[in-house]
C-alpha positions, 0 to 999 in steps of 0.5 A: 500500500502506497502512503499518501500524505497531504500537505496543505499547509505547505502548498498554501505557504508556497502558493503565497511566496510565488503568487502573493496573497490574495487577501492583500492586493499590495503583497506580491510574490516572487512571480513565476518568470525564472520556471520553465515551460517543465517546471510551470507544469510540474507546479500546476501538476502538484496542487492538482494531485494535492487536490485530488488526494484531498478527496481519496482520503475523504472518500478512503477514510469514511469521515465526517467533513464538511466537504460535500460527498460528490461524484466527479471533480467538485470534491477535488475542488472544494477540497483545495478551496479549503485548504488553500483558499479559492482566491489564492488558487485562481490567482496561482493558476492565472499566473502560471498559464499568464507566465507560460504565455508571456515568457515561453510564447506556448 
């Protein structure tokens, strides 16, 4: 059996540093310009996975959350916009599909 850890925590403190808050307009993170076209998706492959663990363990582990029980993708969603914050998601996928544009021109 193959363990899966979840860390949200961790993807929100990075999603911060990269991106900036999204509650305070004026604090900007580093950006995203120094990735490569790789690594921009290897970064948007990773809060995606993060999301969709945050559902198997739901779905895996019976437990009472506040998460609504769902059939399709909604679970992985809400589950990320708990952990990390709708806001500050939507801004960190913005920039990377924003950066892959502006500076690797795909």
């Amino acid at each position: 059996m193959q363990l899966r850890i979840r860390h949200p925590a961790l993807f929100k403190s990075v999603a911060e540093h990269l991106v900036g808050s999204s509650d305070d307009p004026h604090m900007t993170g580093r950006g995203l310009e120094g990735f490569s076209a790789q690594g921009l998706g290897n970064l948007a492959w990773s809060y995606a996975r993060q999301a969709q663990l945050g559902a198997d363990v739901i779905s895996r582990d019976d437990v009472e959350t506040i998460v609504p029980s769902s059939s399709g993708r909604l679970s992985h969603y809400i589950t990320s916009y708990i952990d990390i914050g709708e806001s500050l998601l939507r801004k960190l996928f913005k920039t990377i599909a924003e950066t892959d544009l502006e500076v690797h021109g795909v």
